[in-house]
C-alpha positions, 0 to 999 in steps of 0.5 A: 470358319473358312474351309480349306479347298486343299483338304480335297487332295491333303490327306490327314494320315497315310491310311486315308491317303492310301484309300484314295489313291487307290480309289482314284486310280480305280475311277480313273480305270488304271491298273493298281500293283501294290508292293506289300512290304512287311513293316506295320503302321502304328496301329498295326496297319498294312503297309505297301508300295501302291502304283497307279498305272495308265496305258502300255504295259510295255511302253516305249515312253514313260512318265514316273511320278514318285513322292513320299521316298522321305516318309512324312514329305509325303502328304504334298506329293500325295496331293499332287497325285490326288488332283492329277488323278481328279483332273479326267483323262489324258490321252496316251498312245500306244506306246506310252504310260504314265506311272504315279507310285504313291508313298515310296517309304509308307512306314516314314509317312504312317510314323511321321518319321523322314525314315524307314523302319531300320532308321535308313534314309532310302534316298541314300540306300540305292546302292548297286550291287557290290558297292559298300554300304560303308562309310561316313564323312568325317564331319559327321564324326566330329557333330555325332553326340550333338545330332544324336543325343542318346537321351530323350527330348529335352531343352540342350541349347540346340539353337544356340549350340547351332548357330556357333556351328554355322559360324565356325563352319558355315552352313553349306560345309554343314549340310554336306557334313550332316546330310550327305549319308552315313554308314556307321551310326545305326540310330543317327540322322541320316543313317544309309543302312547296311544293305538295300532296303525292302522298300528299294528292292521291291520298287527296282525289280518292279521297273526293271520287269516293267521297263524293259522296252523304255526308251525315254523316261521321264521322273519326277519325285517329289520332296519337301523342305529345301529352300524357301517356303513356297519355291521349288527347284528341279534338282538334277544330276550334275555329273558331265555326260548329264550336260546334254539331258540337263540342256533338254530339261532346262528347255522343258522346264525352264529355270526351275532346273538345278544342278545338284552340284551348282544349287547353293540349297542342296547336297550330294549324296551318294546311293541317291534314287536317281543313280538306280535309274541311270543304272536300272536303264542305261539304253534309255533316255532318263531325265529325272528331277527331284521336285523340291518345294521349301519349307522352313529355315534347314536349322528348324528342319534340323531340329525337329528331325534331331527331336523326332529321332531322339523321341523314336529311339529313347522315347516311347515313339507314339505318333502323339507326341509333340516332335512329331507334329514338329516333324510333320509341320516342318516338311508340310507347313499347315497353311492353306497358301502354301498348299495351293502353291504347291498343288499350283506348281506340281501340276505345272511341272507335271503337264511339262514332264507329259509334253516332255515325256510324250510329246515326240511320240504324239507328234509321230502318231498325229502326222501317221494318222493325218 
C-alpha cells in the first residue's frame, strides 16, 4: 500500500493538529499565546485560539498567516502552517515578525462543522462597534424552509429541487442570496450571530495590543471550497480606495489575485475579517487576501453543509455520522494529488507574502550593514 507523504502535515482531528502545532512552534524556538475560549470539543476537550509567534514583539512589518476561520476548512490551512514551520529558519529583522494563528474557529474544526459553537459564520460576525448584528437578504427569506429543514436528515430531492432554483435564478444570484449572511435565522445556514463572537473578540484584542506599531501588514487566511478542485484565488477587497493595494498584490502575487467584487466564484459579505483589519489598523498598509483552493461543485458544498446543519440541530449531532464525513470530504478532498497541490501552492503564496511583507525592510538593513 503506497503511504501518503502529506500525513506528515494533514492532521486526523483537531486534537492532534493542536499538538503539533504547538510542538512545532516550540522546535522552531517561537513563542506561543493560546487564546482559551470556553466552548468544549466533542469529547470534552479544551479548546483555543493558539498563535505562533516569530521576532519582534513590537514589529513594524508583519506577516498574518490565518486558517480554520470556517472550522472543518481547517486541516489544509493547518498543513500549511505545519510544512512552513517544518522547512527551518527564516531570518527577520528587527523590526519584523511573522504570526501564524492556528484554527480561528476550534469548535468548527473539533465538530466538523463550517460554524461555531452558536451556529455563527465568524467571516460574517466582525462587525464594528455599533454596527447592527441585523438583517437578511430577501432571497434568503424566500429559500429558508428548503435550506433549513426543521427535521432530521433525510432523502427530499435536494439535488432535483436544486437544480430548478439554478435554472429559475441563476447560480451567482443564488449564492449571494444564500451565502452573503443573515441575521434572523438562529439555526439557518449562514447565521452572522447577534452580537461579536468569543472567538472574534479575543482574536481583535490580541492584534490590536500586538500591532500597535505596524506599518505594513500582510494577511493571509486561508480557506477552502471555492472554485475548482485544486485552483485557488487570492480573493481581495475590491472597494476603490483598495485600486492602489490591490495593484501591489497583483505585482506581488500575480493573476492569482481576485476582486471580490469582479470574481465570478465568490460573494460579498459583510462582517467579513478583512474589514476588522482595515478598521483595527487604518495608519498601516494592509493587504490582505483570503487564499481560497477549490474543492467541489458549490451544489455538492451546499448540501453537505445543509446535511450537517440539519443533523446538528434535529439529529443527535455525533462526530460520527455519515454528514459529517460528507462535510469534511467537501472542504477537504481526501485524495493525495489535491493535497500536495495545496501544500505546493500555500508554500508559494507564503514565500511571496514574506518577499511582500519584508522585503523593504530587508533591503534597508542590507545597504546599512554593507
Amino acid at each position: 500500500m503506497q503511504t501518503d507523504p502529506t500525513q506528515r502535515y494533514y492532521s486526523p482531528d483537531y486534537a492532534t493538529a493542536r499538538d503539533r502545532f504547538r510542538e512545532a512552534v516550540a522546535a522552531r524556538a517561537g513563542s506561543l499565546d493560546s487564546l482559551e475560549l470556553a466552548a468544549k470539543g466533542p469529547a470534552g476537550e479544551s479548546l483555543s485560539l493558539d498563535i505562533g509567534w516569530f521576532g519582534a514583539q513590537k514589529p513594524r512589518r508583519v506577516l498574518v498567516h490565518s486558517c480554520g476561520l470556517h472550522g472543518v476548512e481547517a486541516f489544509a490551512g493547518s498543513a500549511l502552517q505545519l510544512q512552513w514551520l517544518a522547512q527551518g529558519n527564516h531570518p527577520l529583522t528587527d523590526d519584523a515578525a511573522i504570526i501564524l494563528i492556528h484554527v480561528l474557529n476550534p469548535y468548527g474544526m473539533a465538530w466538523l462543522r463550517r460554524f461555531n459553537e452558536n451556529n455563527v459564520d465568524l467571516n460574517r460576525n466582525f462587525l464594528a462597534m455599533g454596527e447592527p448584528f441585523a438583517g437578511v437578504p430577501p432571497g434568503y427569506v424566500k429559500l429558508n424552509r428548503f435550506l433549513n429543514p426543521e427535521t432530521p436528515p433525510s432523502n427530499d430531492l435536494f439535488y432535483l429541487r436544486a437544480a430548478a432554483l439554478v435554472a429559475r435564478h441563476g447560480l451567482a444570484s443564488l449564492r449571494q442570496a444564500i451565502a452573503g449572511g443573515q441575521h434572523e435565522y438562529p439555526k439557518g445556514l449562514f447565521f452572522a450571530g447577534s452580537s461579536l463572537q468569543e472567538g472574534p473578540a479575543k482574536l481583535e484584542k490580541y492584534l490590536t495590543d500586538h500591532l500597535e506599531r505596524a506599518e505594513r501588514i500582510v494577511a493571509i487566511d486561508v480557506h477552502t471550497g471555492l472554485g475548482r478542485s485544486g485552483d485557488d484565488a487570492l480573493l481581495v477587497d475590491g472597494a476603490p480606495e483598495r485600486k492602489a493595494v490591490n495593484q501591489m498584490m497583483r505585482a506581488a502575487f500575480g493573476e492569482s489575485v481576485q476582486e471580490l467584487k469582479t470574481t465570478g466564484m465568490a460573494y460579498e459579505v459583510r462582517g467579513a475579517q478583512h474589514q476588522m483589519y482595515y478598521r483595527l489598523f487604518p495608519g498601516a498598509q494592509v493587504y490582505f487576501a483570503s487564499q481560497e483552493f477549490g474543492t467541489y461543485h458549490p451544489i455538492r458544498v451546499l448540501e453537505a453543509l445543509r446535511a450537517e446543519n440539519r443533523w446538528h440541530h434535529h439529529g443527535s449531532g455525533t462526530v460520527e455520522h455519515p454528514t459529517k464525513a460528507a462535510l469534511r470530504e467537501v472542504f477537504n478532498p481526501n485524495a493525495v494529488k489535491w493535497r500536495r497541490t495545496i501544500l505546493q501552492r500555500g508554500e508559494t503564496v507564503l514565500k511571496q507574502g514574506l518577499a511582500l511583507a519584508f522585503e523593504q525592510s530587508v533591503k534597508k538593513t542590507a545597504a546599512t550593514t554593507g
